[in-house]
C-alpha positions in Angstrom: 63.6 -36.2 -19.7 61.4 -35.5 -22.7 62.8 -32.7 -25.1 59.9 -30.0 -23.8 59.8 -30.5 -20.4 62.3 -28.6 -19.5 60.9 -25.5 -21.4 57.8 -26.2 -19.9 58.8 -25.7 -16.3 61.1 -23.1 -17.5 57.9 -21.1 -19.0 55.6 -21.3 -15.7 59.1 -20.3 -13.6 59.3 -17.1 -15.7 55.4 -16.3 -16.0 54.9 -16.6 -12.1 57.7 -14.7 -11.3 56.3 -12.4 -13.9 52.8 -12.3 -12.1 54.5 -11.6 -8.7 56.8 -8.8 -10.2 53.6 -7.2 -12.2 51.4 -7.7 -8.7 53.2 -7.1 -5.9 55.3 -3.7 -6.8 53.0 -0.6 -5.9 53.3 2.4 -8.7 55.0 5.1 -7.2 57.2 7.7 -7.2 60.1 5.5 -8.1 61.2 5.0 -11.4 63.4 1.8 -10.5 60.3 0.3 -9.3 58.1 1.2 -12.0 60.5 0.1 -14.6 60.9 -3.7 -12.5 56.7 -3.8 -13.3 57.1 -3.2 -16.5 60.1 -6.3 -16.6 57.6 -8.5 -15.3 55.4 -8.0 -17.4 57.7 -8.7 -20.2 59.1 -11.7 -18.2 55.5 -13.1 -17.6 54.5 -12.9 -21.7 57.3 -14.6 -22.4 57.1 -17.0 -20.1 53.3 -17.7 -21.6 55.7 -18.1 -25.2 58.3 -20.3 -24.2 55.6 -23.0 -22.3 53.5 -22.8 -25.3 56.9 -23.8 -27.0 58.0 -26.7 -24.9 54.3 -27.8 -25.2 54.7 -28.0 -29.0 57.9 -29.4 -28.6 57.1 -32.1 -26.4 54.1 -32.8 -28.4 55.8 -33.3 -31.5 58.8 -35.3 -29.9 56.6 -37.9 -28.8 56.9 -41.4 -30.6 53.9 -42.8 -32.3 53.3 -46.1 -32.4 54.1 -47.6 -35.8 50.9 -48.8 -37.8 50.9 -52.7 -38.0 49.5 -53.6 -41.0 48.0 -57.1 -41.5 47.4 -58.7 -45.2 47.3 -62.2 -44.7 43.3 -61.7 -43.9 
């Protein structure tokens, strides 16, 4: 496996559990609760950082073909 793949999946893991922890817990009267929503949103802008990461890594990890030079023409 390529060197940013792994960060990659990692990063859309954490941003939709992120998305689901920002969405799906109501604001109440409980401060346990309230303070889990603000998690996920912390969780789910980090999760945007480390896929933009493992997208740079993979993109620079990736071999280029070597230029082939001809100067017998």
């Amino acid at each position: 496996m390529k060197t940013g793949m792994p960060l990659i999946i990692i990063g859309i893991s954490m941003f939709v559990i992120g998305l689901m922890l920002f969405y799906l817990i109501e604001p109440g009267e409980n401060d346990n609760l309230e303070f889990i929503k603000n998690m996920g949103t912390f969780v789910g802008l980090t999760g945007m950082g480390v896929t933009l990461a493992g997208i740079l890594l993979y993109l620079i990890s990736r071999n280029e073909q070597p230029i082939k030079e001809n100067y017998d023409g």
